[in-house]
N, C-alpha and C positions, 0 to 999 in steps of 0.2 A: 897028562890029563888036565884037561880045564877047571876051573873051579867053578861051583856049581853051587846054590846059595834058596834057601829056604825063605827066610827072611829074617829082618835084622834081631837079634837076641836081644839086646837091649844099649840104650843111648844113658852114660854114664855123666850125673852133672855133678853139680858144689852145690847145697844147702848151708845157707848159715843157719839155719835153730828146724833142729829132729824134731819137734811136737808141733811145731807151725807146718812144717811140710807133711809129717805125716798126716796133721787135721786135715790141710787141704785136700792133699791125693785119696785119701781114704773118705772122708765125709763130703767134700765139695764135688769131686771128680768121681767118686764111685770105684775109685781105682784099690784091690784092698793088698795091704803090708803082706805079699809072701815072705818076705825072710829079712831080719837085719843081724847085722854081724856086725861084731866089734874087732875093731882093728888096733893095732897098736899104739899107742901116745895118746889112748883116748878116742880116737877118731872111730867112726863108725859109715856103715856102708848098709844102704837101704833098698831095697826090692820093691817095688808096683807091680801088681799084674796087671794088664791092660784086660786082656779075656777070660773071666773068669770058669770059662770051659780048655782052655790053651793055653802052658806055662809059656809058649813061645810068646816074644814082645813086651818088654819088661822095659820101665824107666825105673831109671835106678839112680839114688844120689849117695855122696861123700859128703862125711859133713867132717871137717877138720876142727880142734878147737883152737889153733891157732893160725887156720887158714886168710888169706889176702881179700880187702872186703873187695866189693860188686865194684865193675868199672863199665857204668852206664853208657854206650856210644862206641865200647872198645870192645868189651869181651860180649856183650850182649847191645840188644836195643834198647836206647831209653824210652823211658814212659814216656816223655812228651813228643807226642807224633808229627810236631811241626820238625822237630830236629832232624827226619826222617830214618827211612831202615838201614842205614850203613852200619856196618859195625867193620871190626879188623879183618883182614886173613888168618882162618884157622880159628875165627869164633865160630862160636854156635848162635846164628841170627834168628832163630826159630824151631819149635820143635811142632810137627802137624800129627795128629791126629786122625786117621780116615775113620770117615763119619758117613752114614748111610743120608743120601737126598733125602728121602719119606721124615726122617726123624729130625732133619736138620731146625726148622724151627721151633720144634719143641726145646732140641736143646739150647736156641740161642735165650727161651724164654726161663727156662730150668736156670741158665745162668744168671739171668736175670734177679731168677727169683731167690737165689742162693747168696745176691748181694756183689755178685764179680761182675764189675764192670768191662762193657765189652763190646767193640768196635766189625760191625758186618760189613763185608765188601763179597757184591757179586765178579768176580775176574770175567773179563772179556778177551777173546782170542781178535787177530786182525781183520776177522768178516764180522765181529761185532755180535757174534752170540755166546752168551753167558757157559763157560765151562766146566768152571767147579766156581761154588759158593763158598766163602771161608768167614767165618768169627773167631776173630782174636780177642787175645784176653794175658795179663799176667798173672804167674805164682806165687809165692809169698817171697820171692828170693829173685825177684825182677826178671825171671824168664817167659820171654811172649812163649805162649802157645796158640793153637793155632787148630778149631775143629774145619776140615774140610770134606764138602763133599763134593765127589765128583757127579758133574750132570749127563753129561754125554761118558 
């Protein structure tokens, strides 16, 4: 039998500091704490819900207290955009967000207004019309995100 796929349950990251990401996710992002769990050695494991009508789609973070710090340009994107988007194989170069068109510049102004600095690019396909509009922005723990919405 093939495998057959709903949609993705949740995107597991590293957090250095639990009250800095929860402040984010929960007061800046709208995103609220379903569940956090305490793991062994200290370490703990955190729940976002994305839709707060649908437990499916959850970012979720690990916060180690003796975990390896951020490796800007390696495991993720650095903040300085001349450096460009490369990162390694097997990083996580961006996490998106699908974002309704109608809503989209209210949210890039919401952002605005919340103090998170944040870079808009319309993407163009080879015939030169606009596809999805995207604003990115980083978390408190240097991961780009990324609200998109699709146009066509």
């Amino acid at each position: 039998m093939p495998f057959t796929y709903n949609c993705v349950s949740h995107i597991a990251l590293v957090c250095k500091d639990v009250d800095e990401t929860i402040e984010f996710y929960v007061n800046k992002l709208n995103m609220p704490l379903l569940r956090s769990v305490r793991l062994p050695a200290g370490a703990r494991h955190l729940f976002f819900q994305l839709n707060p009508y649908d437990r499916t789609g959850q970012v979720a973070f690990f916060w180690f207290p003796d975990g390896p710090p951020a490796a800007p340009g390696i495991a993720s994107q650095h903040y300085d955009k001349s450096k460009g988007a490369e990162t390694a194989v097997g990083s996580m170069n961006h996490l998106a967000f699908d974002v309704s068109p109608d809503a989209f510049d209210e949210f890039v102004s919401e952002l605005a207004r919340k103090g998170i600095r944040a870079n808009t690019i319309d993407h163009t396909d080879e015939t030169g019309r606009v596809w999805i509009r995207s604003v990115y922005f980083f978390d408190p723990n240097g991961i780009k995100l990324e609200f998109a919405a699709l146009v066509e």
